[in-house]
N, C-alpha and C positions, 0 to 999 in steps of 0.2 A: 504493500500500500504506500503510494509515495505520495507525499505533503503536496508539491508542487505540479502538476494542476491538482484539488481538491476532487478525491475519489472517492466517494460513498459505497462502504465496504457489502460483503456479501454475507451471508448466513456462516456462523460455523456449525456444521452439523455432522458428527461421528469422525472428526478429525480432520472435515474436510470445507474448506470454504466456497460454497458456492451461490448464486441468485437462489431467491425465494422463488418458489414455482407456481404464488396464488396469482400472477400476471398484474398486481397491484404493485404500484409504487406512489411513494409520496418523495416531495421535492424537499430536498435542504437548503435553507436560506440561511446566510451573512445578517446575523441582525445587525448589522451595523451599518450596511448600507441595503437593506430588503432585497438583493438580488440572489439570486438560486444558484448554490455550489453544483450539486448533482443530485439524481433519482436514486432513492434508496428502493432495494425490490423487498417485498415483506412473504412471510410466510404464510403458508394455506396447510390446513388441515393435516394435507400428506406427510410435509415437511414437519409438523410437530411430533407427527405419530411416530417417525424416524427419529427424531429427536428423544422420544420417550424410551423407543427400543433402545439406542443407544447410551441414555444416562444409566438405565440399569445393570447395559454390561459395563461401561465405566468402572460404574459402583462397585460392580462384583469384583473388578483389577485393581483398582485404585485403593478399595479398603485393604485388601495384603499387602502392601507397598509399606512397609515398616515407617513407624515415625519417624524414625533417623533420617530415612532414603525421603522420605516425603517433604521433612525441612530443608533436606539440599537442593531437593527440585525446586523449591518455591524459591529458594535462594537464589538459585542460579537464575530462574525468573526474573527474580527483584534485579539482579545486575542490569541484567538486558535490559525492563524499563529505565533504569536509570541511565543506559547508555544511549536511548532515543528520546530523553526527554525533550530535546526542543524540538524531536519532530513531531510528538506527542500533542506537549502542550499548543504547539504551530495549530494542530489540528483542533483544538480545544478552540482556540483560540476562535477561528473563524469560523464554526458554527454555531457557540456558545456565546460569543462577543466580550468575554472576562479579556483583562490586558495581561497580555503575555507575561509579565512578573507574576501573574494569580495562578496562569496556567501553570507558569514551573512549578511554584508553591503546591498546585492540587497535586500533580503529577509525582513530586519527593512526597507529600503525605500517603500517599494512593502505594507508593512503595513502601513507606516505614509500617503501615497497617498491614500490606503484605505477611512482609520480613517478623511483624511480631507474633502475627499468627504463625509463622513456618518456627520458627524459635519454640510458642507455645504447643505445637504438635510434640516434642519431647517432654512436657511438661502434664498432660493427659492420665494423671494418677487416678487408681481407685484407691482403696484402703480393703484393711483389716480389722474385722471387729473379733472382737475375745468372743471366744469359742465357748458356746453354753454347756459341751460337753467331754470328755475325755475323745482324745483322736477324730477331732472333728477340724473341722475349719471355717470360716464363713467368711468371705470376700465379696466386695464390691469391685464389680469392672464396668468399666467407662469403652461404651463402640458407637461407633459413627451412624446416627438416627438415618439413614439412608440419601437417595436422591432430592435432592433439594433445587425448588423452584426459585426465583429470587425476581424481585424486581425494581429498578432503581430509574431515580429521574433524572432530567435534566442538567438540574442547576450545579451539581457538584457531582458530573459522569460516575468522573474518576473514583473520587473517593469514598461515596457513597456505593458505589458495586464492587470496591477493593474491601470493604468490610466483612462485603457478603462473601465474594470470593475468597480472600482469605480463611475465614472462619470453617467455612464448608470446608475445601481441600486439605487445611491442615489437619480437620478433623478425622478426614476420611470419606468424606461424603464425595459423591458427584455433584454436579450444582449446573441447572438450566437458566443462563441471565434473559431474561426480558429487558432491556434498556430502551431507554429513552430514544424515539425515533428522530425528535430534532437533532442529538450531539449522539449519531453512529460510529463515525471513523475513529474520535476520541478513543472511545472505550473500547473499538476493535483491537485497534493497535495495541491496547494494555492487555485485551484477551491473549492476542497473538504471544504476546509473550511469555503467559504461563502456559500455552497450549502447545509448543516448542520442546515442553521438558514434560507434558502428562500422556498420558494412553488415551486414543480415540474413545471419546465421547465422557471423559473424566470430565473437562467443563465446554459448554456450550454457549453460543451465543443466538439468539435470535430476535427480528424485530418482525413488527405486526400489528393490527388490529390487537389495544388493547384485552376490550371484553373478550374476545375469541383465543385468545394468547392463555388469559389468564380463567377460562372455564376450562378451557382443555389441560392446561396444566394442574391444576388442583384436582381437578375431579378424577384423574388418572389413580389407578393404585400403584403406580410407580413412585409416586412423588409421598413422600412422607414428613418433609417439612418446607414451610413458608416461607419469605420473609419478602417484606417489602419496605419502601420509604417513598411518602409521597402526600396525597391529601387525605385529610378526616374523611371525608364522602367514599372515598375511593378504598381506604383501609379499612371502612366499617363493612363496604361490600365484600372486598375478601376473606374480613374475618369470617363475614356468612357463609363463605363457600366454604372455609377451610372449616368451619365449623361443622357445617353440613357431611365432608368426609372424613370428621375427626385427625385431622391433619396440624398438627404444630406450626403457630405462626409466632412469629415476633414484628412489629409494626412500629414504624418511627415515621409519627406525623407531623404535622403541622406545632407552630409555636407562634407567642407574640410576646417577647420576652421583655419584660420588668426589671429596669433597671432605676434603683435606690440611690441616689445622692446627698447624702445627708450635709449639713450643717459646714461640718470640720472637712470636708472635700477639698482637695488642691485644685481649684479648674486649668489651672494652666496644666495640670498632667495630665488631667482627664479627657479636657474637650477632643485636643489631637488623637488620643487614643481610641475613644470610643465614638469619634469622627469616621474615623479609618476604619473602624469595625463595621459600623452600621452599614457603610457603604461600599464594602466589600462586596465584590461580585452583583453589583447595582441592589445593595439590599436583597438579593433572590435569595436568601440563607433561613432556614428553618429555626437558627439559633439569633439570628442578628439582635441587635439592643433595638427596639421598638419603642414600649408606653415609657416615658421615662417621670417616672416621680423624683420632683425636685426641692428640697428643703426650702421655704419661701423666702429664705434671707439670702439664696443666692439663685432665684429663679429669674430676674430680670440679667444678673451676669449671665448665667450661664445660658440661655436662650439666644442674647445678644451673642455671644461666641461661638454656640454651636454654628447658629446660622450663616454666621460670617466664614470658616472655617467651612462650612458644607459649600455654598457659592463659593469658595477658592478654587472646589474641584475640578482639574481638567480634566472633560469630558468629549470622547472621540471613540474612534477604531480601533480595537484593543492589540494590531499589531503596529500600532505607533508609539514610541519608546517616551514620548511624552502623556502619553494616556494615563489618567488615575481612577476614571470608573468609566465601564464602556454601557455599551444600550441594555436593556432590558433582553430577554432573550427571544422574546416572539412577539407579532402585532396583537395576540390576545393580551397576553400581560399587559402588554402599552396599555393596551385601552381597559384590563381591568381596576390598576392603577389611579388609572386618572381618572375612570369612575367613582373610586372611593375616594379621591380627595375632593372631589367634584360635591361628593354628597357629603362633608365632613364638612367644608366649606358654607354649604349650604345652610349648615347650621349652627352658621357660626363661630366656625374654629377661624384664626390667624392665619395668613399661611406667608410665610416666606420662601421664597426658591428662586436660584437665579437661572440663566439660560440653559435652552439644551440643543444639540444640532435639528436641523429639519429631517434631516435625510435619516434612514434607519428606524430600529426602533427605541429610541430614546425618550426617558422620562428627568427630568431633573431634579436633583436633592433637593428635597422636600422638606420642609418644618412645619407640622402645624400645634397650633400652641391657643391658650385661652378659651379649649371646649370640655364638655363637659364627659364624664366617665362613659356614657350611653352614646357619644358620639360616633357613628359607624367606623373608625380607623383605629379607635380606643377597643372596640369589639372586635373587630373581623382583622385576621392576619393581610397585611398590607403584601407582602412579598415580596418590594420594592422598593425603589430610596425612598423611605416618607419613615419618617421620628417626628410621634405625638411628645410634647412634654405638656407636662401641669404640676402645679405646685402642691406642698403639703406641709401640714403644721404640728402632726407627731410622728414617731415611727410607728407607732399601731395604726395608724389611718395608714400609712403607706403600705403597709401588709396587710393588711384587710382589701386594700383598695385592687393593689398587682393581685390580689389571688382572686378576685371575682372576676373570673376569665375564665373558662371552658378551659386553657391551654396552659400547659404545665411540662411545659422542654427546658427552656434556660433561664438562667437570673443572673441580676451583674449586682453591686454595692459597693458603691466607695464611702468610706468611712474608715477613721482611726479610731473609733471608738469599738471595746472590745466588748462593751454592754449590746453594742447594735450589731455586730458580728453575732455575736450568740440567739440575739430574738430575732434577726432574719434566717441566718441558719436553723433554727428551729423550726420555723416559722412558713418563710415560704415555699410555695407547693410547687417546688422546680424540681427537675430528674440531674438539673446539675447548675453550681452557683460558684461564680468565678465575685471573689472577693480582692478589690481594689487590685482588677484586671479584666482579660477579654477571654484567657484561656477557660475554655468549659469541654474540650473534648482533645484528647489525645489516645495511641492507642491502645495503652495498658491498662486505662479506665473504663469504667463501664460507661455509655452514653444513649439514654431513652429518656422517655418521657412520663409522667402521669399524667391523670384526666384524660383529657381528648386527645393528647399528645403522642401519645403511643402503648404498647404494653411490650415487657422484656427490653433487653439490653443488647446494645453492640458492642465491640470492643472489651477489653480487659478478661478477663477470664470470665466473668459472664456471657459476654459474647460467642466464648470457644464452647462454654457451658451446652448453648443455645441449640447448637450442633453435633450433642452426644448423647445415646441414653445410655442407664443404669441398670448394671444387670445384677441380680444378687446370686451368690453362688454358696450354697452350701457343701460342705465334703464329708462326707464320716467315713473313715478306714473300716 
């Protein structure tokens, strides 16, 4: 697959890359200037049911493949992507519209989540419980819950499907990706590289008609666990399905994350910081700083700065080495966006935001500020550069206030106060809380959500968890 003309890759199916055979294709477009890279061809029925024969001879080769031999595959994997990252992220780049410093960044992440997984495949203990009787024994072992569906979106290809992939393979499983049909080549190219060191049909790739993708895959009795990341609507539906064939899922959704400001905040450390966060990857981020509750003694500073520092952003093509947040990723987003500020506006919120290019699809950092908690952008995940702030005049209103939200993925706090560290970490109903910082997910931690946010964990030994059952074994001589 070569970066240069832009080629929209083919199915991998039982070891082998080829066109989807349902005669559909959808077009990939440059959100950054609306023009169409290439046709992606997607798969039909036949191509799945190959798909599904195939994950379970996988399964049947790849579970005996010793954990040793298994960490060195994925190793050797991890090299290879890291030796094509700029052709990688190149690819990222231009169907995703992220600026090429984002892309290298997802691409080393998308590796270190790898490599931790292949590392934790050595690490796959059961235990020994005392023996209730004279020459007996009883053991717990740890095996790889079988062929696993997966499905990841858009906004963070890479790293978002390096979770799943990882986790699965080190485990031992086989694992079928469904990814995102806007950003295909991206995430090709990262398959390709662990598909180099595994046995035909250990992982797969396919694109397609979601619903059809995702009924044929669950309802199979090949496939024995889930996992997806994407929207509440869409994760509530395949909890159904997976439910309906009793099939293990893990789901990492949506968020509108609650970030605390209190009192004793440094703004001069924080604006920059949580500037550059928000609007990472044009705001498309599941974790981004959103509602921001702000102490009212530094609510007129800190508004004034944000916004100033957000209008600083140069905004463009994300293979332009001046770029610091590129377009949105598709013309729906544009226009859902701007819908919700449209109707936030409406009722009253502030809004500050400086320019954005015409061409592509670009929305501009957004602030709005002076509306009220019921305000449709205070409610509904925005998914784009828009940071609500409003004031607040104790830390119990501000915990009370962030946790009345359906959504419960990340939190942020700045504060030197170790009284207000303890009643927000108590306190707020986030699945992870980066205190006076941005980090809330790396790969040795566990990373999900509660409420609407998700259910189960990625990453950290929970994640590898996610990917194994428990067998109990009794012995008596």
């Amino acid at each position: 697959m070569s970066a240069s003309p832009y080629r929209a890759p083919g199915l991998l199916i039982d070891g082998q890359w080829r066109r989807g055979r349902s005669g559909q294709v959808l077009t990939v477009v440059n959100p950054a200037d609306g023009q169409p890279l290439d046709t992606l061809g997607l798969a039909c029925a036949r191509d799945l049911e190959d798909v599904l024969a195939s994950a379970q001879r996988g399964f049947d080769t790849w579970r005996q493949v010793p954990a040793h031999e298994r960490c060195a595959r994925l190793e050797r994997a991890v090299v290879r992507m890291r030796e094509r990252t700029e052709h990688i992220a190149a690819l990222l780049t231009l169907e995703q519209g992220k600026p090429l410093a984002e892309a290298r960044m997802e691409c080393g992440m998308a590796a270190d989540l790898i490599k931790w997984y292949a590392e934790e495949a050595r690490r796959t203990y059961g235990r020994i419980i005392p023996a209730r009787a004279p020459c007996s024994r009883m053991d717990v072992l740890k095996a790889p819950v079988g062929p696993v569906a997966a499905f990841s979106p858009w906004n963070f290809p890479l790293v978002l499907s390096a979770r799943k992939l990882g986790g699965a393979l080190a485990a031992g499983c086989s694992i079928v990706l469904k990814a995102a049909e806007e950003t295909p080549a991206s995430v090709a190219a990262m398959v390709e590289c662990l598909a180099e060191e595994l046995p035909a049909g250990a992982v797969q790739l396919v694109y397609g008609d979601p619903a059809e993708v995702s009924q044929a895959l669950i309802a199979s009795p090949v496939i024995r666990k889930v996992t997806f990341t994407g929207s509440v609507p869409v994760g509530r539906h395949l909890a159904q399905l997976a439910g309906q064939h009793l099939k293990r899922i893990t789901l990492e959704l949506g968020g509108h994350a609650p970030v605390i400001i209190c009192a004793d905040a440094d703004l001069a450390r924080v604006v920059p910081m949580i500037v550059a966060h928000k609007f990472r990857n044009a705001g498309q981020a599941c974790l981004a700083p959103t509602r921001f509750f702000v102490a009212r003694a530094l609510y007129g500073d800190f508004t004034d700065a944000f916004a100033a520092a957000a209008r600083a952003l140069r905004l463009g093509a994300g293979l332009e080495a001046a770029t610091q947040m590129g377009p949105v990723a598709n013309a729906r987003r544009q226009a859902a966006v701007r819908d919700l500020i449209g109707r936030t506006v409406g009722q009253g919120a502030r809004m500050i935001a400086g320019p954005a290019p015409d061409k592509g699809f670009f929305v501009a950092p957004t602030l709005l500020a002076d509306m009220a908690d019921t305000a449709p952008a205070m409610q509904e995940e925005p998914f784009g550069p828009v940071a609500c702030v409003t004031p607040f005049d104790t830390l119990e209103e501000a915990i009370d206030r962030a946790n009345a939200n359906p959504y419960g993925l990340a939190g942020y706090l700045f504060t030197d106060s170790a009284r207000s560290i303890h009643s927000v970490s108590a306190r707020l109903e986030v699945g992870s809380l980066a205190v006076n910082g941005v980090g809330v997910s790396v790969p040795e931690a566990p990373f999900g959500g509660v409420k609407d946010s998700g259910h189960g964990s990625e990453s950290g030994t929970e994640g590898m968890e996610a990917f194994l059952d428990s067998k109990f074994m009794h012995y008596t001589a």
